[in-house]
N, C-alpha and C positions, 0 to 999 in steps of 0.2 A: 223655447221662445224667449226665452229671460237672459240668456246668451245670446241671442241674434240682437237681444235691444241694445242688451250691453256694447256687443260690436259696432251698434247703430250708433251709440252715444259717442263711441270712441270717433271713427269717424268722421261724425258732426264735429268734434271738439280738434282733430289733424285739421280738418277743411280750412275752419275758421283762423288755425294756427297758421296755414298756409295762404293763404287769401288776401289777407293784408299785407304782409308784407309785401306782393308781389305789385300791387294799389298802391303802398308810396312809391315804390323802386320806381313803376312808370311816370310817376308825378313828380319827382326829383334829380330826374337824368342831369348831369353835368352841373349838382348844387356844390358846395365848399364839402371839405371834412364834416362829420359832424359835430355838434359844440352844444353847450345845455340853450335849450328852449327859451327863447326869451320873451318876456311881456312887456305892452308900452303902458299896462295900467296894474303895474306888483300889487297884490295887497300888503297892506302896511309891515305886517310881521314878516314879509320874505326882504327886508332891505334889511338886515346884520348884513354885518361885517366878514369878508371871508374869513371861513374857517376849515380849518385842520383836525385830524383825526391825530392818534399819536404816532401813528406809522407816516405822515405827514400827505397825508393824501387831501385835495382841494374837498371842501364839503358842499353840495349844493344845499341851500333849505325847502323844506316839505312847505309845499303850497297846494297842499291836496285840500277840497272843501271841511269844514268841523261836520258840515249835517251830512256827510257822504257816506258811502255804505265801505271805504276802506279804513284799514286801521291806521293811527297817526304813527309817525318813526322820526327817529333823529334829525332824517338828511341821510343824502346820496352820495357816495363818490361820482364827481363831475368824470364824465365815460370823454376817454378820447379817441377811442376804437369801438367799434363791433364786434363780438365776436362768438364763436360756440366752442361750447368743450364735452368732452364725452367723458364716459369712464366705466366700471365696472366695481360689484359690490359682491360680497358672501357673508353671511350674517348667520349667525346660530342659536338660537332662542330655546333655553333649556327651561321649563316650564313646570310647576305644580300646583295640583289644584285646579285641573283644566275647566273654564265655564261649563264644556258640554258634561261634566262627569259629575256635577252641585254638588262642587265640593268635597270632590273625594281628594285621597290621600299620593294619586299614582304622581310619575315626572313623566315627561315626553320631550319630545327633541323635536324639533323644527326647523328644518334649513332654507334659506331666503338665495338665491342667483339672479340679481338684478344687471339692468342695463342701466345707465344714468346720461344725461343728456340735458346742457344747459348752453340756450341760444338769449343772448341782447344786441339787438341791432336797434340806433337810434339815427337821428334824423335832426335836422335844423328844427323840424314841429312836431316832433312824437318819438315812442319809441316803443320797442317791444321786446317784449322779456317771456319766455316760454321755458319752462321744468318739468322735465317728464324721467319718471321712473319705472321700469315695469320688470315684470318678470315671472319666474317658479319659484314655488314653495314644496315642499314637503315632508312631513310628520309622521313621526313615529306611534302618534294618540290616532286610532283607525278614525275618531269624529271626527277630528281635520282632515286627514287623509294628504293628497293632493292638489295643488291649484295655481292659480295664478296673482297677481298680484298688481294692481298700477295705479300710478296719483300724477295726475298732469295741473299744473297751472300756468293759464296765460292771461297777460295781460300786456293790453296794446294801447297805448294814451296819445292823444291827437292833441296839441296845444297852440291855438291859434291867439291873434290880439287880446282878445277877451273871451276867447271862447274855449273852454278845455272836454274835451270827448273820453269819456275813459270804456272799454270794453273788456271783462273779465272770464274768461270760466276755469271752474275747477272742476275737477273727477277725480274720484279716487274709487276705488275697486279693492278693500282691503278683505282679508279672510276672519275676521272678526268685528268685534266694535271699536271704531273709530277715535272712541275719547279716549286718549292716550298710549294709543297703539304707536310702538316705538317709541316713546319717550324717551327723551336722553340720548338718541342712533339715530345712526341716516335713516330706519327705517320710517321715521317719522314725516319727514317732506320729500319732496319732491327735488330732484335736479341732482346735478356734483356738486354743490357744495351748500346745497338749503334753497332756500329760496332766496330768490333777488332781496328780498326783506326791505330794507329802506330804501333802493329801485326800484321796486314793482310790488306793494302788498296786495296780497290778495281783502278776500270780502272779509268782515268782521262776522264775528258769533252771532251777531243777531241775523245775519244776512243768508246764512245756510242752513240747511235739515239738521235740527238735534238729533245728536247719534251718543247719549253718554247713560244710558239703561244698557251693562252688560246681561240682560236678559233678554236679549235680545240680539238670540247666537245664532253663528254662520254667517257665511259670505254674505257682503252689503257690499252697493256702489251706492253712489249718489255722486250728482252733480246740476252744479249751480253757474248758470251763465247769467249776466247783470250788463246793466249799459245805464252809465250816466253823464248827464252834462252840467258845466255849471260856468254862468253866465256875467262876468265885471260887472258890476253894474257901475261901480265909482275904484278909485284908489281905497277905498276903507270897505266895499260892500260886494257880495256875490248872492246867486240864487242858484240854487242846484235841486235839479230833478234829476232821478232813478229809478229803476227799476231791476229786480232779481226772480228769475226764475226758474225753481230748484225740486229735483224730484229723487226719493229714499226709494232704493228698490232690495229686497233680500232674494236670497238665491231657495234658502230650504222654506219651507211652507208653515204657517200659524204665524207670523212676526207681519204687523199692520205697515203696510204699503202707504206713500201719503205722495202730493206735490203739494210746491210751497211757492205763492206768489209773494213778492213784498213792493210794494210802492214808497216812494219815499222825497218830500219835497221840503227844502228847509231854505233858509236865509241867514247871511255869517255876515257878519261885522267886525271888522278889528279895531278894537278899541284901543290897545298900544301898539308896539313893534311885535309883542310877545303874546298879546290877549287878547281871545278873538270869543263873541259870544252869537250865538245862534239860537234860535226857534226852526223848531220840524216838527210835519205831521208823517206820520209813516201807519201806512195799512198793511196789515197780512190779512191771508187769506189759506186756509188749510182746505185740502180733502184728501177723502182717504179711500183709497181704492177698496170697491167692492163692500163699502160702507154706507147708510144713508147718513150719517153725519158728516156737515162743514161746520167751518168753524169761521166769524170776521173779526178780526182784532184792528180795533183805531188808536192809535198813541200818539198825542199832540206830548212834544217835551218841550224844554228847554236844555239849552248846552253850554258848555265853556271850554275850554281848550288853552293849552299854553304850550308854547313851542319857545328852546332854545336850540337852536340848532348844534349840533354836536354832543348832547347833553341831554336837553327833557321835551319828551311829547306828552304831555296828559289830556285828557278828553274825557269830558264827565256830564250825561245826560241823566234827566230824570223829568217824568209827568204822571199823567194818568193814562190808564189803560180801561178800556170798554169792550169787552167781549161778547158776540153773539153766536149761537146757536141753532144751527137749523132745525134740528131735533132738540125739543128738550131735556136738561139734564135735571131730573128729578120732575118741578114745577116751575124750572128755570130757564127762560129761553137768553136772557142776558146777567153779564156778571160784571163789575164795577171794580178795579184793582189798579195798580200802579204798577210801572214799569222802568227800568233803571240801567245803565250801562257804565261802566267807568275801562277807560284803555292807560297805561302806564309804559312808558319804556325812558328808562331812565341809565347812559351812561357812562360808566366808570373808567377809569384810565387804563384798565388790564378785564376790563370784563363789563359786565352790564345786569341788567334786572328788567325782565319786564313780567306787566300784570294784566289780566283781562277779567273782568266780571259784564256779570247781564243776569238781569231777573225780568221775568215776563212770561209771555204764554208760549208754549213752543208746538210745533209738529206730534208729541210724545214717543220721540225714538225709536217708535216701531211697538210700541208697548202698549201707550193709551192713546185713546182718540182725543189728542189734545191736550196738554199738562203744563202745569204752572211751574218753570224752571227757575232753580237759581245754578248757574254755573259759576265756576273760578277757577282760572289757572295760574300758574304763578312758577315765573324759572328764571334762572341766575346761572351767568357762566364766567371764567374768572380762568385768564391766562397765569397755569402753573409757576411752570419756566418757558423757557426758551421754546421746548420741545412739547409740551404736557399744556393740557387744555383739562378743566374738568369744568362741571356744570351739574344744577341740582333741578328736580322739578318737583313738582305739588297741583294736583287736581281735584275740584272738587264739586259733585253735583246735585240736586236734590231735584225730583221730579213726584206730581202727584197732582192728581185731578184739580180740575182748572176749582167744577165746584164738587164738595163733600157730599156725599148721599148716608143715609142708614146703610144702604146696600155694602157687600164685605169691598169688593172693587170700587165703590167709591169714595173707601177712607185708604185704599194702599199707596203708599210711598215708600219709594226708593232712592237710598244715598249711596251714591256712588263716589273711591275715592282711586285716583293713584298718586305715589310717591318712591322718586328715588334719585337716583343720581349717575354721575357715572363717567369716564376719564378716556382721551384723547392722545393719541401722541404720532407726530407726523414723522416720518424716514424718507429723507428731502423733500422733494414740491409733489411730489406724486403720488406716495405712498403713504396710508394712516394706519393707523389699529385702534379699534377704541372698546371696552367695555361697560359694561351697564348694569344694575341690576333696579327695578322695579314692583314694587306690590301693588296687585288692585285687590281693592275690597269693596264688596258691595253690603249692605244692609238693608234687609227689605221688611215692612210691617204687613208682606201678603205672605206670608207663609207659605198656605196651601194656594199659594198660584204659581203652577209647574206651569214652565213655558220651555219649549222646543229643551227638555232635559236638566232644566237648571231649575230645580225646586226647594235646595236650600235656600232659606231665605238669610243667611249670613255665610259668606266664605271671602276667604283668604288667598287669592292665586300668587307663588312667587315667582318673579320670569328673573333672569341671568342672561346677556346677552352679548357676544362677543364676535369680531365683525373684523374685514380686513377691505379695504376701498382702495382702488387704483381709479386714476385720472388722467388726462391728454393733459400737456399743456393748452391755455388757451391759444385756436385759431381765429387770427384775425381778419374779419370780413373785408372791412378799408378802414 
């Protein structure tokens, strides 16, 4: 049944991928080329001056809302075509320390055979960007065994006078947990070459199922479809409503099943060319399959944001947080905390940095009903030479009931980390090789809570990862 949903979600998520486009195509028969989206009321911060990348490419600037559920980025290369490109991946993940063995000592091997596939077609008023990878795995460790593997993201933006429509989802179908799976390798996103990124981001950390308790083993999909708009109100003012609706499914049994609504309504001001500040209220809403507990979280914040295009996005929210309970926890039906997000992407002339943090109440990864997350991720990449790309990353999680009990389960937390690095080198336009090697560690203060095999409560896994990707050139649509 849990593979029939899976196929169901997949899908949902081809239909939706298909559907729109074929909605502008009939709505735009015999328009010009296409050319970046224009507005008759810019907010204050999208009037810079054109700008250039170092490869000398036009930059568009980010006019995505601050209170939105996407993450901020540089700016876009200005698209003067459409077009899709395909490709082909093989990846080798030499592995110790496997999650499902807590901690033992063996290695295993791991082979990955993907298909890769990246479509952007845009439009005088929209455009859309879709990244899909999928494929087989197979392992030498009998726990993994065999299977499959896939991560799609689409995202479709409709930009009218003052009115911007944005439509998202992602799926991903990975063989283990999420938080940092491929790090450093194309195993990590979706498409030929990563994701659209400062084209098309997808949703931010706060906006999809916490997946960063690797105790919580075996195959997981999840996926998060979102729709939001946001409405001019002047040259200096906007109002944006959204909404995200995301559900954690595991494949082997004992690991807590959940869906996750969020609501999300906020108001942005730019106060310079460069600074834009915002107030939002955003609700979640958890439940968890096969559980009588939900969970309501309300989060009124405040924001700020600064944009230079070519250069720096930061976004930095923070307020209070209110939690309820439908079941109570202990003698607690509500609980009183704060909640916090900071985005970073800041770039360099031969490489870049970026940062994400979020502290608040999350889904609890499959592990608790419910848990008070602090996440961090943090990665830097930096053109070697000519030929040679390298890049570093750093993860970092802490999960643990929302409130404390006397009971053993409602003092256990777990931190979760990975880190590594790993190098790139392309053989003309087509061809890459790249290697990687990363550690995840987890540390846990539940001990004695053995979950699906993993009852060390400290281990060490080291992965090794080495990969060869072939690519089309891009085809151009018009």
């Amino acid at each position: 049944m849990k593979v029939a949903r899976l196929c169901k979600y997949l899908l949902m998520g081809a239909a939706f991928a298909l559907s729109v486009p074929s909605l502008l195509r009939s709505q735009e028969q015999g328009e010009t080329p296409p050319k970046p989206a224009a507005r008759s009321l810019p907010p204050l911060g999208n009037e810079d001056n054109q700008v250039t990348d170092e490869n000398g490419t036009n930059l568009h600037p980010d006019d995505r809302p601050l209170t939105g559920f996407q993450n901020p980025t540089t700016g876009s290369p200005e698209l003067r075509h459409s077009f899709w490109q395909a490709g082909i991946s093989y990846d080798n993940t030499i592995q110790s320390n496997g999650f499902g063995q807590g901690g033992g000592s063996s290695w295993n091997s791991t082979n990955y055979v993907q298909g890769n596939l990246t479509l952007l077609e845009a439009w005088n008023r929209g455009q859309l960007g879709i990244n899909y990878t999928g494929g087989g795995y197979f392992s030498t460790d009998s726990s993994i065994g065999a299977g499959q593997n896939h991560q799609l993201g689409a995202v479709q933006e409709f930009d009218w006078e003052r009115l911007q429509l944005t439509l998202v989802d992602q799926f991903s179908y990975v063989p283990g947990n999420a938080f940092g799976f491929g790090a450093g390798t194309n195993l990590s996103f979706a498409g030929v070459g990563g994701s659209p990124g400062s084209i098309t981001p997808g949703l931010g950390n706060g906006f999809v199922p916490n997946q960063s308790i690797y105790s919580g083993f075996g195959p997981q999909y999840s996926n998060s479809f979102g729709s939001q708009v946001n409405y001019q109100l002047s040259r200096r003012s906007s109002v944006t409503f959204g909404g995200v609706y995301g559900i954690l499914r595991f494949i082997n049994p004992g690991n807590i099943e959940s869906d996750d609504v969020v609501l999300n309504a906020g108001y942005n001001y730019a106060i310079t060319r460069k600074d834009t500040i915002g107030v939002v209220y955003r609700f979640s809403a958890y439940h968890f399959l096969g559980q009588p507990q939900a969970i309501g979280d309300h989060s009124p914040q405040l924001s700020y944001g600064r944009k230079i295009t070519g250069r720096l996005a930061l976004q930095l929210s923070g307020g209070a947080e209110i939690t309820t309970f439908r079941v109570p926890v202990g003698t607690e039906t509500q609980h009183v905390g704060g909640s916090a997000s900071a985005n970073l992407n800041y770039a360099l002339k031969r490489g870049g940095v970026s940062l994400t943090y979020n502290h608040g109440v999350t889904g609890g990864s499959g592990v608790f009903l419910g848990a008070s997350t602090d996440q961090l991720q943090l990665q830097g990449s930096r053109q070697l030479t000519r030929q040679w790309h390298g890049n570093v990353q750093f993860g970092f999680a802490r999960n643990s009931n929302v409130i404390s009990t006397s009971a053993g389960s409602g003092t256990a937390a777990y931190d979760t980390y990975y880190v590594g690095g790993g190098v790139d080198r392309s053989f003309g336009r087509n061809l890459s090789f790249f290697g990687a090697y990363t550690a995840y560690i987890q540390q846990s203060s539940a001990a004695a809570n053995c979950i699906i095999g993993t009852c060390g409560s400290d281990y060490v896994s080291n992965q090794i990862t080495l990969g060869l990707s072939w690519r089309t050139r891009p085809f151009v649509l018009r």
